[in-house]
N, C-alpha and C positions, 0 to 999 in steps of 0.2 A: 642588587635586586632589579633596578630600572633598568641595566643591561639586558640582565636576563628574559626580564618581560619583552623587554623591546625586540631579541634579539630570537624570541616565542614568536612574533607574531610577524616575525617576516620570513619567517617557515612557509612555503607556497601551501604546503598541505593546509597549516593551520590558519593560513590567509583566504584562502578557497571553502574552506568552510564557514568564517564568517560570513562571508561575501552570499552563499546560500544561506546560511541561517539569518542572514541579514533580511533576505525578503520573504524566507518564512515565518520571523517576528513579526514583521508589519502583516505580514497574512492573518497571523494569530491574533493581532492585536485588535483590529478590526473585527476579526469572528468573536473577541472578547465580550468588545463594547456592544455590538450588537445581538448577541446569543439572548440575552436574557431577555431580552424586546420581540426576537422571532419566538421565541421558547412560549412565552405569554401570549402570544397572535396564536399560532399554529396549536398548541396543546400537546398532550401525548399518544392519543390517537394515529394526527397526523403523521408526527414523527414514526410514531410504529409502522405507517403506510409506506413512508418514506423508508424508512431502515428493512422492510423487506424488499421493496423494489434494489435498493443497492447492494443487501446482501445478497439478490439473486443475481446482480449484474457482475459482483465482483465476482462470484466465481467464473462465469464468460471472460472479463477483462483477460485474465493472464492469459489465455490460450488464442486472444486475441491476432497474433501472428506465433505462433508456437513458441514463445519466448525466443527464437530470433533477435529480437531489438537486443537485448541484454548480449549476444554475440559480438554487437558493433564494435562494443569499447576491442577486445582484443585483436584482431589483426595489424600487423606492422603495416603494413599497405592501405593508404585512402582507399584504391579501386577494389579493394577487397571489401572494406567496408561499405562501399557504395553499391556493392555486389548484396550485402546483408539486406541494406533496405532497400532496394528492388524488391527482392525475395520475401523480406515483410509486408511489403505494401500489397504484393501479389495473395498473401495469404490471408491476410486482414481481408478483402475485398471477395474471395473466396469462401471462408469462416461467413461471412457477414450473411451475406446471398442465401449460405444451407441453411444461417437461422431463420432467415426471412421465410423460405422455403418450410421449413418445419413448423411454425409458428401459424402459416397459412392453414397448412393440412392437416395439424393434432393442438389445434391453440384449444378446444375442450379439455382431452387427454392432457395436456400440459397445465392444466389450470390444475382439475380433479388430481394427478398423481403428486402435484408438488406443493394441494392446498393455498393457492394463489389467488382465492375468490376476493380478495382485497385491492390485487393489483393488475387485477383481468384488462381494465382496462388500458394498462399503461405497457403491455407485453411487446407491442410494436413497437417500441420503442427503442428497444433493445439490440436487432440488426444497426441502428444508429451508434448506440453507445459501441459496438464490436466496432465498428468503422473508426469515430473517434479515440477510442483506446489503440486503437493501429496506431496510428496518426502522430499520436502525444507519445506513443512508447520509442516509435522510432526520433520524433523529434529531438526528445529528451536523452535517450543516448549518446544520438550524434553531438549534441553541445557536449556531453560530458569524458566524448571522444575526442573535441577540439579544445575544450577547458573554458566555455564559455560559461561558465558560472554566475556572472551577471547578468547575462540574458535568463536564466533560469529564475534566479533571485527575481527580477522585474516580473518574469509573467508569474508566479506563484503571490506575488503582491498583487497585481492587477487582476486575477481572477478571484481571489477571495472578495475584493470591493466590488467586484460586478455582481456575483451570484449573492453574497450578502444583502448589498442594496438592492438587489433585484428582490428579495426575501422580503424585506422590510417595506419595498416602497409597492407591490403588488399586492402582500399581506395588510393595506389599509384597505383596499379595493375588494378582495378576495381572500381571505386565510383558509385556502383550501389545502386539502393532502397535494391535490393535483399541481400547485407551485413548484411545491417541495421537491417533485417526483420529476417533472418535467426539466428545471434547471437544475439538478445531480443527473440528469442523463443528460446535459449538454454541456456539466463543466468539463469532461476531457476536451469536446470539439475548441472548445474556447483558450482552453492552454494550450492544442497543440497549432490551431490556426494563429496565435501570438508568436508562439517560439518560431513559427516559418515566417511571420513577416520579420521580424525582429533580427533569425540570423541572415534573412537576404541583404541586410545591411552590414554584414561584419564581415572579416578576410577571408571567412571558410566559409563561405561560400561555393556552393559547389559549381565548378567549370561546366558550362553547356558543352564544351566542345569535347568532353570526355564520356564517352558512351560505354557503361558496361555492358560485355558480351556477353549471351548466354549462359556459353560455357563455363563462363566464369560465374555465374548464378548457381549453376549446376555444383558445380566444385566447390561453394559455399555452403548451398546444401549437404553437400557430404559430408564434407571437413565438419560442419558444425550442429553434423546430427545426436550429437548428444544432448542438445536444447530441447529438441521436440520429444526426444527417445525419454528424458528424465527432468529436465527443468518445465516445464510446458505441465505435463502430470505432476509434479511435487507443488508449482503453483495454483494448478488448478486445486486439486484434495485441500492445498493448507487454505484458500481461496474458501473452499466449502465450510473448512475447519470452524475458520472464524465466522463467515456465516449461520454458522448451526445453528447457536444460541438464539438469536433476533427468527430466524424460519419457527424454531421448534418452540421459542416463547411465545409468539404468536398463533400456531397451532395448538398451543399446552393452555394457554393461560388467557388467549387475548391481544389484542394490537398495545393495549395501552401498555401492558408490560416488556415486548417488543421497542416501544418508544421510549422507558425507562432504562433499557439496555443501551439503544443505538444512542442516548442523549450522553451517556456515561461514555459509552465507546469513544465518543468523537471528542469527550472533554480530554481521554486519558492517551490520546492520540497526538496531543497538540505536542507534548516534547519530546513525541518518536517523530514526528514532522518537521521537528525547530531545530533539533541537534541529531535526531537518531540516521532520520534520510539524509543530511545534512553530511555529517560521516560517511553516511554507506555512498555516497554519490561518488567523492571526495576519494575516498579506497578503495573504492572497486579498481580504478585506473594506477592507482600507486600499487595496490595489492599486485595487477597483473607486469606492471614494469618490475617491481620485486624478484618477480618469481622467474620472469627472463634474465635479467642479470645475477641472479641465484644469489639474491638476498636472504637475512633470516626473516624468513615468513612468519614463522611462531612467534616471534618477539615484536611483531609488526602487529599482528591480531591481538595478544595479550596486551599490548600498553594500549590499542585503542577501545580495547574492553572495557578494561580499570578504570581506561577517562567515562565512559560511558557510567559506568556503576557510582561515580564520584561525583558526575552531573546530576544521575537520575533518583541518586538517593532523597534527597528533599523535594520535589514535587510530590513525587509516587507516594512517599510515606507521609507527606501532608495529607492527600485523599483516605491513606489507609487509617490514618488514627481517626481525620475528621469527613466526611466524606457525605455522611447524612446532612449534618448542619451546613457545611460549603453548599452542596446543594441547593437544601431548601432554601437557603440568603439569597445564594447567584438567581435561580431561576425560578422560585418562587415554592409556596409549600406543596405544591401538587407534585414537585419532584423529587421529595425526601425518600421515596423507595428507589428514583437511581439514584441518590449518595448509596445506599445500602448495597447495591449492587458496583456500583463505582470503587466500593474499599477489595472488593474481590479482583476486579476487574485490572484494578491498578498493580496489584500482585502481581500477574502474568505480566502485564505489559511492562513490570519494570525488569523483569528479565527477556523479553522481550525487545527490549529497548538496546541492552546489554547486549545479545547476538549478532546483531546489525555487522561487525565485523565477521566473523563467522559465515555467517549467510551470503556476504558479500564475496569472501575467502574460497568457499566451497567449487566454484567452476572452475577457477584457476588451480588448485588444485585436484583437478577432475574427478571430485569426488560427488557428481551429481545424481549419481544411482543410488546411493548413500542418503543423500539426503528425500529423496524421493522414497525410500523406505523406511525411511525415519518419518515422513507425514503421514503417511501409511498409519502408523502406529497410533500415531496422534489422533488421529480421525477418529480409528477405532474407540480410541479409550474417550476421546470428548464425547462422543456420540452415547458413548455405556451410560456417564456418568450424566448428562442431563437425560436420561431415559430413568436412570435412576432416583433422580430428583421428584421425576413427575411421578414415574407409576409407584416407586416405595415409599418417597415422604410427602407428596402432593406440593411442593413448595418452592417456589419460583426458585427465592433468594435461596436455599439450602442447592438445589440446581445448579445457577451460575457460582457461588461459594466453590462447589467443587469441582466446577469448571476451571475457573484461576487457577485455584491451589493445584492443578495437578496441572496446567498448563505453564507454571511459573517450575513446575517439579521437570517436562519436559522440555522446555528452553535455556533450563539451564545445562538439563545431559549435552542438549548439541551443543553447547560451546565447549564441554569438555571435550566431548568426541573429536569433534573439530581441531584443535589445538593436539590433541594426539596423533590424528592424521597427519597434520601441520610439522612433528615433529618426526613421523614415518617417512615422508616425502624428504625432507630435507636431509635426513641419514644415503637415501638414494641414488 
């Protein structure tokens, strides 16, 4: 048995993913210790301020360079790759400029159609976050293109301790919404300016003396226009997806039920952040070496499912039996309606958590139009069913309830579809 194990964890895979989840525990461990101390400063107001300004941000993030970044890992060629974030950074910087631009000219229009009289003031802010999401996407690729996984580990630990203590030690001074809002739109800038000092000191380091050519930009763009064409729109839509809830409980019900959302969201986040991204980082790059040497892909995705499904059983079903009491204990009694919301919440995200392979799987098997019509769907029916919520039974938690359940009902279709495709390709 002490073979065995021993003999487990000098698997590179499964050494590269402690090596991440190593620094997204200490991430977590710190946002642990201190949640309940910010939770009690700020209230649930704030956090509702807070949870719509990032619900509107996240949908911007992914389209931040048209998913390009997520391109990097697959080329056999450095200069191909170095080819990708040129081509990112150029569109990041583009993106960024027409928000600024549009923000200028219909920041009224933009408030009234999208109901943002909360976070009016914080709308500028946002050209920034599109810049800094550039920035961290390309960052973060290219280490997981060179397998620098400890440089990742470090800055996912050292950002949590800055923007937390920054939380805690601003919030004796000021426990405004406006803390909260200000540093969530400048923790990308902060991990992706660590992750560039950080790899300037490692071997991949990128050569000055190597200058991509245009053309070669050009031909990156082509070659890898299925990013913009289908991954760019499937992240933006599933980007909104998830947003909806936090927009629409805010507009349905109030900011404070918005903050009972987003405080649930971000609890039930921590072990798709500590093991879920941890995997998906880890197999994106072994998934795409797979499928060139015409490995079994199927069998690659299913056993890092299983492990997922075998991890995420006891957290997820902790919140779903007890979720109101956890709650109210951890954060105090003001936040026993998000445990209520929290045991739904954990539904989805534990199949959620589960797809991470899948998700990861889908480009390499170029089945990204596929999935871009599959959030399609999703959209539609989350959107039905908190509309449903509000105008047929008036009731938040009845609402999000049938958000989960039918969100844990569509995360788990794609991983089957997924693993079908998986098994069509490889007949091929």
């Amino acid at each position: 048995m002490r073979r065995k194990i021993a003999s487990l964890f000098q698997k590179p895979f499964v050494r590269n993913v402690i090596i991440i989840a190593s620094g997204t525990a200490g991430a977590q461990a710190i946002s642990m210790v201190l949640s309940p101390i910010i939770t009690r400063m700020y209230g649930p107001e704030a956090f509702g301020i807070m949870g719509t300004f990032t619900s509107m941000t996240r949908i911007l993030i992914p389209i931040a360079a048209l998913s390009y970044p997520i391109a990097i890992v697959l080329p056999k060629s450095d200069q191909d790759a170095r080819g990708l974030i040129r081509l990112s950074l150029i569109i990041t910087a583009i993106i960024s400029l027409i928000t600024l631009i549009i923000l200028a000219l219909f920041n009224e229009q933009v408030i009234n159609i999208f109901n943002l009289t909360d976070i009016a003031s914080f709308l500028y802010l946002i050209p920034l976050v599109v810049i800094f999401a550039g920035l961290m996407q390309v960052a973060e690729q290219w280490l997981i293109r060179t397998k620098q996984f400890s440089i990742n580990a470090r800055v996912t630990f050292y950002q949590s301790l800055i923007t937390n203590l920054s939380k805690v030690g601003v919030g004796f001074i000021y426990p405004g919404a406006a803390v909260l809002v200000i540093l969530t739109a400048f923790a990308n800038g902060i991990r992706a300016f660590m992750m560039i000092i950080f790899a300037k000191n490692s071997n991949y380091q990128v050569d000055k003396k190597i200058h991509t050519q245009k053309y070669s930009i050009k031909k990156m763009m082509k070659k890898y226009s299925d990013f913009p064409k289908y991954r760019a729109p499937e992240q933006f839509l599933n980007a909104t997806s998830n947003g909806l809830p936090v927009l629409m409980l805010a507009a349905f019900f109030g900011p404070a039920s918005a903050g009972f959302y987003s405080i649930g969201r971000t609890v039930l986040s921590l072990p798709t952040q500590l093991i879920g991204k941890s995997v998906g980082d880890v197999f994106y790059p072994r998934i795409a070496e797979a499928a060139r040497n015409k490995e079994d892909v199927t069998a690659l995705i299913k056993k890092a499912t299983l492990a997922l499904a075998g991890v995420g059983v006891v957290p997820f079903g902790l919140v779903i039996l007890f979720g109101p009491t956890l709650f109210s204990f951890v954060f105090g009694s003001d936040w026993i309606v998000a445990g209520e919301y929290a045991r739904w919440i954990a539904l989805w995200s534990f199949f959620g958590f589960m797809n991470r392979p899948s998700v990861q799987s889908l480009p390499v098997l170029n089945a990204q139009k596929f999935h871009l019509i599959y959030t399609i769907v999703m959209l539609v029916i989350r959107l039905g069913v908190l509309i449903i919520g509000y105008y047929v039974y008036s009731s938040d938690i009845l609402a999000v309830a049938l958000f989960g359940a039918l969100g844990a009902i569509l995360n788990f279709g794609l991983i089957t579809i997924t693993l079908k495709i998986s098994r069509t390709k490889s007949k091929t």
